[in-house]
N, C-alpha and C positions, 0 to 999 in steps of 0.2 A: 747921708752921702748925696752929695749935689751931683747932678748929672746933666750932660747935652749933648749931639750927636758925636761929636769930635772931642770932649775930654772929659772926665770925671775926677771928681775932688775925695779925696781918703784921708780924712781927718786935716791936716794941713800942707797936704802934699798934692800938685795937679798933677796928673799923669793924662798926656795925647800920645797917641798912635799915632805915628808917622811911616808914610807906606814906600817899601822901594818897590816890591812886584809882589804879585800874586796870581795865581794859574798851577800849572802841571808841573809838579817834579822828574818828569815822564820815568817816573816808578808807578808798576801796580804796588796793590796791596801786599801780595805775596814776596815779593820783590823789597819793598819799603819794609814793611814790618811780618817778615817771616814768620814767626812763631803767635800772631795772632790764630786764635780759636779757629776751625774752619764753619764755614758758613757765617762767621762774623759781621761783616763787611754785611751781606744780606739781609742779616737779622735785624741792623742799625739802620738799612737803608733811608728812614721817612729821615733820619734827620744828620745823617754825614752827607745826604746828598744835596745841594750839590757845592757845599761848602768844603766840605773835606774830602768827596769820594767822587768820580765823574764816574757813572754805574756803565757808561753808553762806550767810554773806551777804556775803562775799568786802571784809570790814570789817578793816584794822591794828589791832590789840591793843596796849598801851602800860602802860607803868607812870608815873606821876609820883610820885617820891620823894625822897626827901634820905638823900645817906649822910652817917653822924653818925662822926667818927670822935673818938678820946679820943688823943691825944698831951702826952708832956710832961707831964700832969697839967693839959692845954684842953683844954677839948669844942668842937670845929669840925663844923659843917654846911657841907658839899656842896652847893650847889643849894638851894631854896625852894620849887619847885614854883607852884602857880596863884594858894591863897592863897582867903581868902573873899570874899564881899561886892564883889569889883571888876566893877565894869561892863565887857564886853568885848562893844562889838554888831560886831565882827565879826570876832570869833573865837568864835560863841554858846556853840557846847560848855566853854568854861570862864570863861563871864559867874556870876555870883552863884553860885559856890557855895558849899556849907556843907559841908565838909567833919570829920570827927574827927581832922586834920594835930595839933591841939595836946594832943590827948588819947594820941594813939598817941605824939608825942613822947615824953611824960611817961609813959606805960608802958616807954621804953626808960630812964628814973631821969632825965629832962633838963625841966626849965624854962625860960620865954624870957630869965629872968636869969640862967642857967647858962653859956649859951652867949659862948663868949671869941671866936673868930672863926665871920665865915659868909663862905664861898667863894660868887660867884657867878661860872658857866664864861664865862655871856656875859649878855647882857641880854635874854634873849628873854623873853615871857609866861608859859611856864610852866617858869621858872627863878629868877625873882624876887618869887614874890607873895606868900612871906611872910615878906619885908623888913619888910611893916608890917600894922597892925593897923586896924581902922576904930575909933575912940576917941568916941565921938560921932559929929560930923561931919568929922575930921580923920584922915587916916592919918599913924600912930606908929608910930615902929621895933617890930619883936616882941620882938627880942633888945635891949634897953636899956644892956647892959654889954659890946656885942657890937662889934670890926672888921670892918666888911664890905668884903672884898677885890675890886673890882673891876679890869678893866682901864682905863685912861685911854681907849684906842682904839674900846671901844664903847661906854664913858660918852661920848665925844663923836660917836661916829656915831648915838644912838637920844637924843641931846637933840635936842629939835624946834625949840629955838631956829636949830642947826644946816642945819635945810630937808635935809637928805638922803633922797634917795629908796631905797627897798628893795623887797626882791623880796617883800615882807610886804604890798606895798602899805599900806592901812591895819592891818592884821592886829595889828598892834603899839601900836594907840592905846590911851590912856590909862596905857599900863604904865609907861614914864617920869616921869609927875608920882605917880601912885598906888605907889610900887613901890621907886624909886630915888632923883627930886630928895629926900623925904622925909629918908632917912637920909647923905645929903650935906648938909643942912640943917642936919639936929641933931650934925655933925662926926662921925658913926658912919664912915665910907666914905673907904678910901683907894683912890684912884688908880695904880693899878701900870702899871710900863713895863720892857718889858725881860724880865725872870724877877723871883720874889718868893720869897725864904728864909722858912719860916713857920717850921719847927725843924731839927733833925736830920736829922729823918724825911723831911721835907713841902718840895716845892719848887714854885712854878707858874710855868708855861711858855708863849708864845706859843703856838696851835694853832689861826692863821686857817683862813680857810675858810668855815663856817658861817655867821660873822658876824665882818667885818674884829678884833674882840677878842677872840676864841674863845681858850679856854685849856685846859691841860690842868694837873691834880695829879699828879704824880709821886711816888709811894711809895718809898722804900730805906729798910728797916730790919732789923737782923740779916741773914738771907740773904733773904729775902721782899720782892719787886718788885710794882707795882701803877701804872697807871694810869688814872685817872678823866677820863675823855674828852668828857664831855659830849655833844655830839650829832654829835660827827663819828661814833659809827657811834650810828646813832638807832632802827635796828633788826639782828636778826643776824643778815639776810640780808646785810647787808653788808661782813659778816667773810667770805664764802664768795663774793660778788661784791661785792669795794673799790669795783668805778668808779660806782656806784650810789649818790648823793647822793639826798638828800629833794629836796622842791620847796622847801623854806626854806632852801637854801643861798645866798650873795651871793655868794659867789665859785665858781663849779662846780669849775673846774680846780682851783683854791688848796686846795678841801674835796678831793679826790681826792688830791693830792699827800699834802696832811697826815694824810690816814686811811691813804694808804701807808704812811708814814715812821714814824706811830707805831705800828701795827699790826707793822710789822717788825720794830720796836726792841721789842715786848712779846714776838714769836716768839723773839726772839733771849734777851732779857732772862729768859726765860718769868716775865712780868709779867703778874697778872688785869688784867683790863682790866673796867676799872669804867662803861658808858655810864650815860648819865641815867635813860635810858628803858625799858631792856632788861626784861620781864618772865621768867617761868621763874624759872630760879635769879639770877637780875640782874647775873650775873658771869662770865666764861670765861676760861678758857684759850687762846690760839691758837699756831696752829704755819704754817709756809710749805706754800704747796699748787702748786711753780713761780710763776708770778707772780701768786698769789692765796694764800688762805690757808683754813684750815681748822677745825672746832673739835674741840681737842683734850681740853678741860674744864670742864664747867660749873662751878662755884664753888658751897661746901656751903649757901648758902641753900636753907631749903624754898622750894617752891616757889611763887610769889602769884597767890591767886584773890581 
């Protein structure tokens, strides 16, 4: 595995970390991930701080980013992140922002017409917002020459035609018509069922839990294993205690199960496990710790302040 501060190579696939923000969720812990163990957060402290945990105003630390990866001779995004300009009253911390998402893009050699596919793990707000563009008065796909992979299962759970109720309560408004009807419109957006072959390399996989369409990317290339997880672990306290779901899980149990199974299959695999969210080095290694697990490697990203 070739490596340098800004990308790392996994068999024949380059995968960079491209950053839209990172800072405060302004959730505590208790707040963010409610049913973490108590004393937790304390017990971890020499190493969630001050990457995952601000201990001083007891505030979750977070990355929002897109991995870009290069396969096959396609440049694929991972994830979208918040996105600018979208109204979110009540989600406020990531309503109207402005963001440098397409400037740092384009410092990794990538334009929104470069891009062949864009993965999204699931449809939550800040994983699809920049799907599109504000064009005037209209949002427009970013990526114009782009597939954007979703699942069929949370395409139809977070359309509002649909009436489904979530544990987001409103938390989720406007993201679907600003975000996703958009690029289903202009015939950008395939619906996936099942598992989805993108090459070689690259497979994606059911990984309910989070949100009934949650998905995972699956890496094999040469000897080099990788899975891109999304938000089943959303921070890395919960590589060290699995049964600890966020509060934006729909399914608790289903989210539990699935961060077992694939969390054991990365130990096993010794597969980085790529979450959405993860700040520090944005990536790990894990190994079994009896029936939890343990970290066994950060992944050679510098570190993101």
């Amino acid at each position: 595995m070739d490596q340098d501060p800004e990308q790392i190579t996994l068999g024949g696939v380059g995968v960079t970390r491209v950053k839209e923000f990172y800072g405060s969720v302004e959730m505590t812990p208790g707040q963010f991930f409610p049913g973490s163990p108590g004393g937790s957060w304390e017990e971890h402290r020499g190493w969630l701080a001050p990457d995952f945990w601000n201990p001083e105003t007891d505030e979750c630390r977070s990355a929002i980013q897109t991995w870009l990866l290069r396969s096959e001779g396609r440049t694929i995004l991972v994830d979208t992140g918040v996105g600018n300009h979208k109204d979110r009253p009540y989600a406020p911390v990531w309503s109207r922002r402005d963001t440098a998402y397409l400037d740092n893009l384009a410092a990794a050699g990538v334009r929104p017409e470069d891009v062949d596919i864009v993965v999204n793990t699931h449809l939550h707000i800040d994983h699809v917002g920049w799907n599109t563009r504000l064009d005037g008065r209209d949002w427009v796909p970013t990526f114009p020459n782009a597939t954007y992979l979703m699942t069929r299962r949370d395409f139809e759970f977070w359309d509002p035609a649909n009436g489904n109720g979530s544990v987001l309560g409103r938390g989720n408004q406007n993201v679907f018509e600003d975000s996703v009807a958009p690029v289903h419109r202009a015939g950008l957006a395939h619906l996936w069922e099942g598992s989805y072959r993108i090459d070689a390399n690259l497979r994606l996989e059911p990984a309910p839990g989070h949100t009934p369409g949650s998905s995972v990317l699956a890496l094999e290339s040469g000897g080099d294993r990788a899975l891109f997880v999304g938000d089943l672990v959303h921070t890395a306290l919960q590589i060290v205690e699995p049964e600890t779901n966020s509060c934006f899980c729909e399914d608790p149990a289903e989210s539990r199960s699935t961060r077992h199974r694939l969390l054991g299959r990365a130990a096993e695999d010794n597969a980085l496990v790529f979450p959405a969210h993860l700040a520090g080095r944005g990536a790990v290694e894990v190994e079994r710790d009896g029936s939890k697990f343990a970290i066994k490697q950060w992944a050679a990203f510098s570190r993101m302040s």
